[in-house]
C-alpha positions in Angstrom: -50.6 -16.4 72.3 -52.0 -13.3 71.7 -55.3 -12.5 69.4 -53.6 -11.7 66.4 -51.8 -15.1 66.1 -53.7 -17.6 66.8 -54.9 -20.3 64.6 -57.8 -20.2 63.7 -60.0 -23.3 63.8 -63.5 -24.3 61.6 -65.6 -26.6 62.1 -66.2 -29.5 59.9 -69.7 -30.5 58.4 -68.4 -33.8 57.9 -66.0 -35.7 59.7 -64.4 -35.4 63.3 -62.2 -33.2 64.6 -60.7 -29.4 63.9 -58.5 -28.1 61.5 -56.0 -26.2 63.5 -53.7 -29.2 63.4 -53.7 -29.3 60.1 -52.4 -25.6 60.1 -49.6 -26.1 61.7 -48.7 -28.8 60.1 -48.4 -26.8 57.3 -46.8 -23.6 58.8 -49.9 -21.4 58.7 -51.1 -19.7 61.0 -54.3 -16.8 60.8 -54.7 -14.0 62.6 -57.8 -13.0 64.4 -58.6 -10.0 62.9 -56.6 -10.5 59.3 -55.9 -6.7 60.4 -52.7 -6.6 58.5 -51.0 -3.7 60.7 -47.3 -4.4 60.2 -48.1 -7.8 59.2 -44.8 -9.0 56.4 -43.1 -6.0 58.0 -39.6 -5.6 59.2 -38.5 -4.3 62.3 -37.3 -1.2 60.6 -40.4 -0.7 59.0 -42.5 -0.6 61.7 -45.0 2.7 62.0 -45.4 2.7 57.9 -48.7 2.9 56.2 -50.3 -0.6 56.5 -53.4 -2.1 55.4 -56.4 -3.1 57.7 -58.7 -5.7 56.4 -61.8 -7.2 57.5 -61.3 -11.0 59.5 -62.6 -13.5 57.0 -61.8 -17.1 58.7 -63.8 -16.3 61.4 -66.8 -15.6 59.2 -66.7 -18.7 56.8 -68.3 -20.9 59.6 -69.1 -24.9 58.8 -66.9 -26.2 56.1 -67.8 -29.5 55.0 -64.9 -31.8 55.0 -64.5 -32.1 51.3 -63.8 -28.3 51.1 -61.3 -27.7 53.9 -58.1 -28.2 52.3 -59.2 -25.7 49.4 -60.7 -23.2 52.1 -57.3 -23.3 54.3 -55.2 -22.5 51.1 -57.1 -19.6 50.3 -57.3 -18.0 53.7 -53.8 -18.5 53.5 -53.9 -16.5 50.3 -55.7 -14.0 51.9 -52.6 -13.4 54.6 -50.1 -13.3 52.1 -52.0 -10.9 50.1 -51.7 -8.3 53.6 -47.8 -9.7 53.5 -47.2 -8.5 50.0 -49.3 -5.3 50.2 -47.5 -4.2 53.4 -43.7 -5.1 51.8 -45.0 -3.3 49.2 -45.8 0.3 51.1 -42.7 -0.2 53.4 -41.0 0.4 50.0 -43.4 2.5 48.1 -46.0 4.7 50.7 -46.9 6.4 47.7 -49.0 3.7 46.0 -51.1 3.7 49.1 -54.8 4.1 47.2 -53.5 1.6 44.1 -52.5 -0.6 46.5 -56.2 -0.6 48.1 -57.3 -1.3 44.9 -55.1 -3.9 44.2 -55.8 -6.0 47.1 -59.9 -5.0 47.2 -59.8 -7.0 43.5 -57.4 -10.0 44.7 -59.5 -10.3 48.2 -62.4 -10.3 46.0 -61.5 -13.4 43.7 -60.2 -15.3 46.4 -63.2 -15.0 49.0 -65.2 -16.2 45.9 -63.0 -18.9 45.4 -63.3 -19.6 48.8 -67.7 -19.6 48.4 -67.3 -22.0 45.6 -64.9 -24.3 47.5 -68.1 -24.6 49.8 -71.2 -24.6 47.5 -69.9 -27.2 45.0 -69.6 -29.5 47.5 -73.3 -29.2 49.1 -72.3 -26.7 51.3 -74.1 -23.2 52.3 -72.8 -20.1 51.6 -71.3 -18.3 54.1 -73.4 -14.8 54.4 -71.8 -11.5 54.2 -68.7 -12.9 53.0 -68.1 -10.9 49.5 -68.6 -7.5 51.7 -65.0 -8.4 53.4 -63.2 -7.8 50.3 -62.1 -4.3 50.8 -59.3 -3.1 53.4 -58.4 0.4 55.0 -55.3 1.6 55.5 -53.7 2.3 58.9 -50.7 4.6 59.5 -49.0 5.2 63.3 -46.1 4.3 65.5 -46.6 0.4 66.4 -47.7 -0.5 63.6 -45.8 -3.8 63.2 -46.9 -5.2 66.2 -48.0 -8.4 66.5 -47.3 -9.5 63.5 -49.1 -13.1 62.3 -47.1 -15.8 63.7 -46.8 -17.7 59.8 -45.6 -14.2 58.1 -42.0 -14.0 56.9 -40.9 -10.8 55.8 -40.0 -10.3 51.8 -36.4 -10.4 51.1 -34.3 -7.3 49.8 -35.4 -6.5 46.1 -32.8 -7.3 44.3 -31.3 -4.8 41.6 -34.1 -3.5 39.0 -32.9 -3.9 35.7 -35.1 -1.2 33.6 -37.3 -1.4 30.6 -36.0 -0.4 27.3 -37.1 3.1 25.9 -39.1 1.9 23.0 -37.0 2.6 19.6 -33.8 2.6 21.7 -32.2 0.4 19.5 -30.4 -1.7 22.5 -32.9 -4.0 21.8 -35.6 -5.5 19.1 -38.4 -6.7 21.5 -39.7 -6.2 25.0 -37.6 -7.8 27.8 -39.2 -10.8 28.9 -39.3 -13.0 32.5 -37.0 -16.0 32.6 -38.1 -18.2 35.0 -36.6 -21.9 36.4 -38.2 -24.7 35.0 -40.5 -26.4 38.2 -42.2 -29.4 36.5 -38.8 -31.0 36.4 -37.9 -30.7 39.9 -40.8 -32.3 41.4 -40.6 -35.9 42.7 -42.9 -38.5 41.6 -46.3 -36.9 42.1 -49.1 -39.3 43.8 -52.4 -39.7 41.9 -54.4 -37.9 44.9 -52.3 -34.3 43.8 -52.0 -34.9 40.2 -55.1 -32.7 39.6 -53.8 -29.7 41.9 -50.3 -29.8 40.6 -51.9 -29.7 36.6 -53.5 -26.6 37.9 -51.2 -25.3 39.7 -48.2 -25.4 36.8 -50.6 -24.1 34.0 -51.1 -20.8 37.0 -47.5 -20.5 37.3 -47.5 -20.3 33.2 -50.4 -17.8 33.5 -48.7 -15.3 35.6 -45.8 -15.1 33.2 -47.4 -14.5 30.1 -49.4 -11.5 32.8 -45.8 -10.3 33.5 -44.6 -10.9 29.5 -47.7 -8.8 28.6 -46.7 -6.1 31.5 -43.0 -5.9 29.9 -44.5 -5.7 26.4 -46.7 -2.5 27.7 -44.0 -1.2 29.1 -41.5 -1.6 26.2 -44.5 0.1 23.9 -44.7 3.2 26.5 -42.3 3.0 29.1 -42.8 4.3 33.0 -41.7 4.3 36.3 -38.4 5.0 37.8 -35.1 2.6 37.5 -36.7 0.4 40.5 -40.4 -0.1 39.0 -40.0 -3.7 36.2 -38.3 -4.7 40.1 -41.3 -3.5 42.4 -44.3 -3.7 39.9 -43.5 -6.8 37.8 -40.8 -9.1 39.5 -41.6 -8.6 43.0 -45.0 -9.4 42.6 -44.4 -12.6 40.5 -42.2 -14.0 42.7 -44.3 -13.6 45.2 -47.2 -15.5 43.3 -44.4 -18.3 42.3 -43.5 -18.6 46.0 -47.4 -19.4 47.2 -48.1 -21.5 43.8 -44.8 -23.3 44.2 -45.7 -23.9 48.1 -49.3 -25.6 47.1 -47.6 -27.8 44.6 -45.1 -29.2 47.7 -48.4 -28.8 50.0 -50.1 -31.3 47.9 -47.8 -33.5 47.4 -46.8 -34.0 50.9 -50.5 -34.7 52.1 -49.8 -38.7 51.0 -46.2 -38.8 50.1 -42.8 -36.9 50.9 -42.8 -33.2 50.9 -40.5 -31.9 48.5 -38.1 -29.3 49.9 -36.0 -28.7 47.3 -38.5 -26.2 45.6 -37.4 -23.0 47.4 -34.9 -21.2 44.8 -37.7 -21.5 42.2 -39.7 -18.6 42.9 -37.0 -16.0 41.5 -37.3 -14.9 37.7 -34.5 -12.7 35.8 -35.3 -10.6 32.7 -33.7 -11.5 29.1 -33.4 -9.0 26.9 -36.0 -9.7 24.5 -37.8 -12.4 23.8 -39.4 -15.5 25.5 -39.5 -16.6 29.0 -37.8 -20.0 29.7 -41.4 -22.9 30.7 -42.3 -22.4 34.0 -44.2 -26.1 33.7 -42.5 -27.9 31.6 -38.7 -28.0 30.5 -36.6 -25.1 30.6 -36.3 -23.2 26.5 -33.2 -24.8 24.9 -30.6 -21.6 24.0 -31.1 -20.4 20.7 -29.1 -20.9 17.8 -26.7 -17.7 17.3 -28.0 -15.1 15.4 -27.3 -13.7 12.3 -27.3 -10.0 11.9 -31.1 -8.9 11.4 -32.2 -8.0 7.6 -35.6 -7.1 8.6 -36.6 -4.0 10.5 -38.4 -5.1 14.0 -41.9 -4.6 14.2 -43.1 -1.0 16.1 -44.3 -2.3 19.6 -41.5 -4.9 19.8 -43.6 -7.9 17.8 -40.1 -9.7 16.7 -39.5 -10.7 20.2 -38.5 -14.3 20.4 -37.3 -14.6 17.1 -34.3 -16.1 16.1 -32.0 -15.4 12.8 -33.3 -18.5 10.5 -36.2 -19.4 13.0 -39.3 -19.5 10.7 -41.8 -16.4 12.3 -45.5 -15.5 11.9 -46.6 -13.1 9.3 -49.6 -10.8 11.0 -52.0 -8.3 9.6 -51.5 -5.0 11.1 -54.2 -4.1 13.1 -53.5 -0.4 14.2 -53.6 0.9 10.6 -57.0 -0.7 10.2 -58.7 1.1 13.6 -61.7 4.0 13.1 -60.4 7.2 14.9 -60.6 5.6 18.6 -62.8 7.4 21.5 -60.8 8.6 24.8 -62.9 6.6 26.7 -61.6 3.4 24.6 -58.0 4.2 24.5 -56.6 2.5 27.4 -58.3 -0.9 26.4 -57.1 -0.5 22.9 -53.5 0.1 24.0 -53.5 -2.9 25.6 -54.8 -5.2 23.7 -52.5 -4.0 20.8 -49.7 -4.6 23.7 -51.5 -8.1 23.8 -51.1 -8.7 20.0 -47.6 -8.0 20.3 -47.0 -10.0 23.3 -49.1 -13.2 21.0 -46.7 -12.9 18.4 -43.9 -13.2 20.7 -44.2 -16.1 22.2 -46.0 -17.7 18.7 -42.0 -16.9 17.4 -40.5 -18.0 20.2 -42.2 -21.1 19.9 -40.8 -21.4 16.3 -37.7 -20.4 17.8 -37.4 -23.6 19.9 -38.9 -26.1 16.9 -35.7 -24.3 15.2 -33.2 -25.6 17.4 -35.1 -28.6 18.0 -37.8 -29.7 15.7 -40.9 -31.4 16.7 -43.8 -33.0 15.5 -45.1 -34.0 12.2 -46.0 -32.0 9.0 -49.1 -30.6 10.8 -47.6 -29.1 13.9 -47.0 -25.5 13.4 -50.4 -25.4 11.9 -52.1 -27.2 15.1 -49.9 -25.9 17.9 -48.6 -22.7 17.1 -50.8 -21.0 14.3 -54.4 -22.0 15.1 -54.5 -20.7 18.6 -52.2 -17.8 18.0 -55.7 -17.1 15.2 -58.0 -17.6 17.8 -56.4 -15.5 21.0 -55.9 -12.9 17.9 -59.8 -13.1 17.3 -60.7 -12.4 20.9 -58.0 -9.4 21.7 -59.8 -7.9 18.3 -63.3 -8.5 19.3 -62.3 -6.9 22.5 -61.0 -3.9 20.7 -63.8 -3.6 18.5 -65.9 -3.7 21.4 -64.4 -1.1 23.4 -64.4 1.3 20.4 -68.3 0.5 19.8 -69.3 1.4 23.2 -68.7 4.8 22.3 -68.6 5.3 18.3 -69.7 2.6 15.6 -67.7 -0.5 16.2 -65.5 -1.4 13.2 -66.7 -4.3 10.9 -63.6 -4.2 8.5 -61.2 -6.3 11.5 -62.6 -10.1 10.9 -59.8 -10.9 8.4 -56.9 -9.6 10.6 -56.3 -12.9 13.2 -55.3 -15.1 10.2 -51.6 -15.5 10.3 -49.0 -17.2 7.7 -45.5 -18.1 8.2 -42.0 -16.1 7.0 -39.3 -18.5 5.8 -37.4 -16.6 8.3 -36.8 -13.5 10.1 -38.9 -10.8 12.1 -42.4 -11.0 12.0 -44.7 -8.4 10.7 -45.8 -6.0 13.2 -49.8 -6.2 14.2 -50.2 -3.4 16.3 -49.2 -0.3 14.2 -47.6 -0.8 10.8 -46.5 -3.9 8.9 -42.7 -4.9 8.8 -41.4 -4.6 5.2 -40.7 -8.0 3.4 -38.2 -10.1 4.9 -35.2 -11.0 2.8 -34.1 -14.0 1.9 -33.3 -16.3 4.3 -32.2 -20.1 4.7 -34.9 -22.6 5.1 -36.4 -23.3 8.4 -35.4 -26.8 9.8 -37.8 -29.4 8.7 -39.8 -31.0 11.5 -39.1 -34.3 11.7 -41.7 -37.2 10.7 -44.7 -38.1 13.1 -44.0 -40.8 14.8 -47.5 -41.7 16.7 -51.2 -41.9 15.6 -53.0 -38.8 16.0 -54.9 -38.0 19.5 -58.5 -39.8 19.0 -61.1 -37.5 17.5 -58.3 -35.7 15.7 -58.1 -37.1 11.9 -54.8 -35.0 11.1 -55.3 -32.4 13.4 -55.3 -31.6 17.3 -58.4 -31.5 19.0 -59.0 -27.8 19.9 -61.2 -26.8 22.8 -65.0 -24.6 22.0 -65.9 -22.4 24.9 -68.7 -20.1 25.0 -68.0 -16.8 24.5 -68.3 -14.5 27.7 -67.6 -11.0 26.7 -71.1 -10.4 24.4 -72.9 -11.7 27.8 -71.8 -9.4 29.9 -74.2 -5.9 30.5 -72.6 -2.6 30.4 -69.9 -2.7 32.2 -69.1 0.4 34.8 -65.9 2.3 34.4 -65.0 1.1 38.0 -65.1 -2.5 37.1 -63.5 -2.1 33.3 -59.9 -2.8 34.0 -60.7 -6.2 36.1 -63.3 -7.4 33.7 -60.5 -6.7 30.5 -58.1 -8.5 32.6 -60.2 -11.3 33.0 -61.2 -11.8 29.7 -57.5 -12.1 28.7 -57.6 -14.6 31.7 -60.3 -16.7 29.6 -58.1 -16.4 26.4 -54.8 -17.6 28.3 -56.8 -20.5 29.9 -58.1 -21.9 26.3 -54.7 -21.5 24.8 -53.1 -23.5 27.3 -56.1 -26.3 27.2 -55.8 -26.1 23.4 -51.3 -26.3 23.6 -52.1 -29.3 26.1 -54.2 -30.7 23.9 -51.8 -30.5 20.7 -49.4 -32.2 22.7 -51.0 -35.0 23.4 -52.0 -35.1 19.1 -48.4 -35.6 18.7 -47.9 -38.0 21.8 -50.7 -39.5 23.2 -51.1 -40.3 26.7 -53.9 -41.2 29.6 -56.7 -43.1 29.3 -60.3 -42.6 27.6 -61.6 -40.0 30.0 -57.9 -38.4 30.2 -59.1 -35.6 28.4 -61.9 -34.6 30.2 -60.1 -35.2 33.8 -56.7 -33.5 32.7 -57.6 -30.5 30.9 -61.7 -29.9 30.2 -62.4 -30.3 33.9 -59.4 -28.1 35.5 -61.1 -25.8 32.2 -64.4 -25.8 33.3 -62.9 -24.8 37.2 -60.7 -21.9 36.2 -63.3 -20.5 34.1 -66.2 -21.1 36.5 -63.7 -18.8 39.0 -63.0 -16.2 36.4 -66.5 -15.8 34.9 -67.0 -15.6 38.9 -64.9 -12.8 39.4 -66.3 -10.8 36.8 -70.0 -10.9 37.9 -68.4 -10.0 41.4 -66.4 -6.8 39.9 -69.8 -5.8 38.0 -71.9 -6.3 41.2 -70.5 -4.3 43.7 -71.9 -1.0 41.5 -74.2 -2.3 39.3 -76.6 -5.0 39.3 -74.7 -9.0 39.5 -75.2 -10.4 35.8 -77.0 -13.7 37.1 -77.0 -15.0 33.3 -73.1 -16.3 33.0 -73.6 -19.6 34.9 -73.6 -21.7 31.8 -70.6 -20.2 29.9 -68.2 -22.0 32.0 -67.7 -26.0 30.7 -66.4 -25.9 27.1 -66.8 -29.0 24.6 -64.0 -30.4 21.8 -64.3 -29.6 18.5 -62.4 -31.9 15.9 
């Protein structure tokens, strides 16, 4: 066995033995180096531009036993981020410095994941690790030699369906991701995984909404060739399906049987327009047929995921209301009015689905759907008015813009550049059918929402080389409450768990993600300005209601 495939064995604080068993029991194997020359690569693609990154498993040194399984899963991350990257160039050599870039930010979060898997256990952190992040790039005849022994090369992209020209007419929305419905093909999950897979399905409803918003971007100001929604948006996510899918069977096959009938999940198709089918949860039910449209769809493509007779949200346009907007600001804005659009989306798709099938009792649009579509509308504004005062006054005229109301029925208004006219008309929404259990305890006729300091006014100045992972992350922090605050609307209309349910099941997994995020944003500041030191405490959130 030669250097570059070995597995690669650390020591234990606590407990006998090594982990290299453990490894290969689980079909991963490290390389020595992590050098990534021709590693994922086919024997065709051999002598391509490759990246060359930094060993980090030999440099993580004593792990104490509580840590190791969270440790291995991320140096396992690490190797399939070189997998993807090099797939990546074999098709694209072009993208050589954005792909540096790309996998310098990804390295990044997961070595600091892989720190925190350590300290919060007792452990010491290892030194010099956050200085592995980055990775060169190699390019020579030989190159896909030695390949690690647990790579598998990507399959063939499939056909790239391409993004609609915006005002095309062919469609009324952005395309969207439809994805196979996982939660429902798992066995019975052991109490010892529950925690992993919670986290673990809410990630895999995470990086769809990132590829909804992508699409949405896209469908406001389209790019790339024919190939690029294929090679920038679905090749990626299923690459993140397949290793979140493979941690869900991972865990479960530590104290029970390992599920194997997970593998044709990882693969996502694009609808036309409107909302993804859950990724978590149950697949979307079709939609009732629809009736021809009698609204105009809202510019940017906010009337995806509505359906003919489907109540929709009503939104305040927020373009029309924006000061003249610096250069330096307009990237941010852009996407953040893609953001809006993408909100609205999936708030009508959500209507969409009550539509077809109601749910709930009187109070459930309000709870579910329209009180945290208000509150990810008050952070994408306060990050838009923030970007715009960094440069010029910030706007104070926006604080009455993230209220929305509902339409009877049709498209909803547009929120990122000019309001929809009126809807006409139109037949009577469904009526959700009567409650059926008491209300979630602490919530007197209302869900329980989730409060969670705010992170953005902590941060310091941000430089310009950090700016697009700290904007990413902060949608990151607003995707993570409005999935604690859906969870915790579903369990207002159907209660479940025990007293300390709540904090187990959805504050705690909370507090982790954001401890991780807020993590990676002091990281992406700190490697050219000084580390903020101050965002320790903005992690744990509390329940209000």
């Amino acid at each position: 066995m030669n250097a570059r495939s070995r597995p690669v064995t650390l020591p234990m604080i606590a407990g006998a033995g090594v982990l290299a068993a453990g490894l290969v029991g689980v079909g991963l194997h490290f390389s020595g180096s992590e050098a990534g020359s021709g590693i994922g690569l086919t024997a065709g693609q051999t002598g391509a531009v490759t990246v060359t990154c930094p060993d980090v498993a030999s440099k993580v040194g004593a792990v104490p036993a509580q840590a190791q399984a969270g440790v291995t899963q991320e140096l396992g991350n690490l190797e399939r981020q070189i997998v993807n990257v090099n797939n990546r160039l074999a098709r694209e050599p072009g993208q050589a410095a954005g792909q540096l870039n790309d996998i310098a930010g990804k390295r990044g979060a997961v070595i600091d994941r892989i720190i925190l898997n350590i300290t919060r256990v007792g452990g010491t952190e290892p030194a010099g690790l956050r200085a592995l992040a980055n990775c060169a790039l190699s390019n020579g005849a030989g190159a896909g030699a030695g390949a690690g022994a647990g790579a598998v090369a990507a399959p063939p992209a499939a056909p790239a369906p391409t993004a609609p020209a915006a005002g095309g007419g062919a469609a009324v929305g952005p395309q969207t991701v439809n994805c196979p419905a996982v939660a429902g093909a798992l066995p019975a999950i052991p109490a010892s995984a529950q925690a992993e897979i919670t986290r673990n399905l809410a990630l895999l409803d995470t990086q769809i909404g990132e590829a909804n918003a992508r699409l949405a971007k896209i469908f406001v100001k389209p790019e790339g060739g024919p190939a690029f929604i294929q090679n920038a948006i679905l090749g990626p996510l299923e690459s993140k399906r397949v290793a979140t899918i493979n941690r869900m069977a991972t865990a479960i096959g530590r104290t029970a049987a390992k599920p194997t009938n997970l593998g044709g999940l990882a693969k996502c198709s694009l609808n036309a327009g409107g909302a993804a089918a859950g990724s978590g949860a149950v697949a979307t039910p079709p939609a009732a047929p629809a009736a021809p449209a009698t609204t105009a769809p809202a510019a940017g493509g906010a009337a995806g995921g509505a359906v003919a007779g489907a109540q929709t949200v009503n939104c305040p346009a927020v373009q029309g209301a924006l000061p003249a907007i610096p250069a330096s600001a307009q990237a941010e804005v852009t996407r953040n009015l893609a953001l809006l659009n993408t909100q609205i989306g999936e708030a009508n798709a959500r209507l969409a689905k009550i539509f077809v099938k109601p749910e709930g009792g009187p109070a459930f649009i309000q709870n579910a759907i329209l009180g945290p579509l208000e509150s990810k509308r008050v952070a994408t504004i306060d990050r838009i008015a923030i970007s715009i005062g960094r440069t010029a006054a910030k706007p104070t005229n926006l604080g009455g813009l993230a209220k929305c109301s509902l339409n009877a029925g049709g498209a909803a208004a547009g929120n990122g550049a000019v309001a929809t006219p009126p809807a006409a008309p139109a037949a009577p929404a469904a009526p959700a059918a009567p409650a059926t259990t008491a209300p979630a305890a602490g919530g007197a006729g209302k869900a329980q929402t989730v409060n969670c300091p705010a992170v953005a006014g902590a941060l310091p100045a941000i430089p310009a080389s950090a700016q697009a992972e700290i904007t990413r992350n902060l949608a990151l922090l607003d995707t993570q409450i409005g999935e604690a605050n859906a969870r915790l609307a579903k369990i207002f209309v159907k209660p479940e768990g025990g007293p300390a349910f709540i904090q187990n099941a959805i504050l705690g997994p909370l507090e982790d993600k954001r401890v991780a995020t807020i993590n990676r944003m002091a990281t992406a500041i700190g490697r050219t300005a000084a580390k903020p030191t101050n965002l320790g405490g903005l992690a744990p959130c509390t329940l209000n209601g």
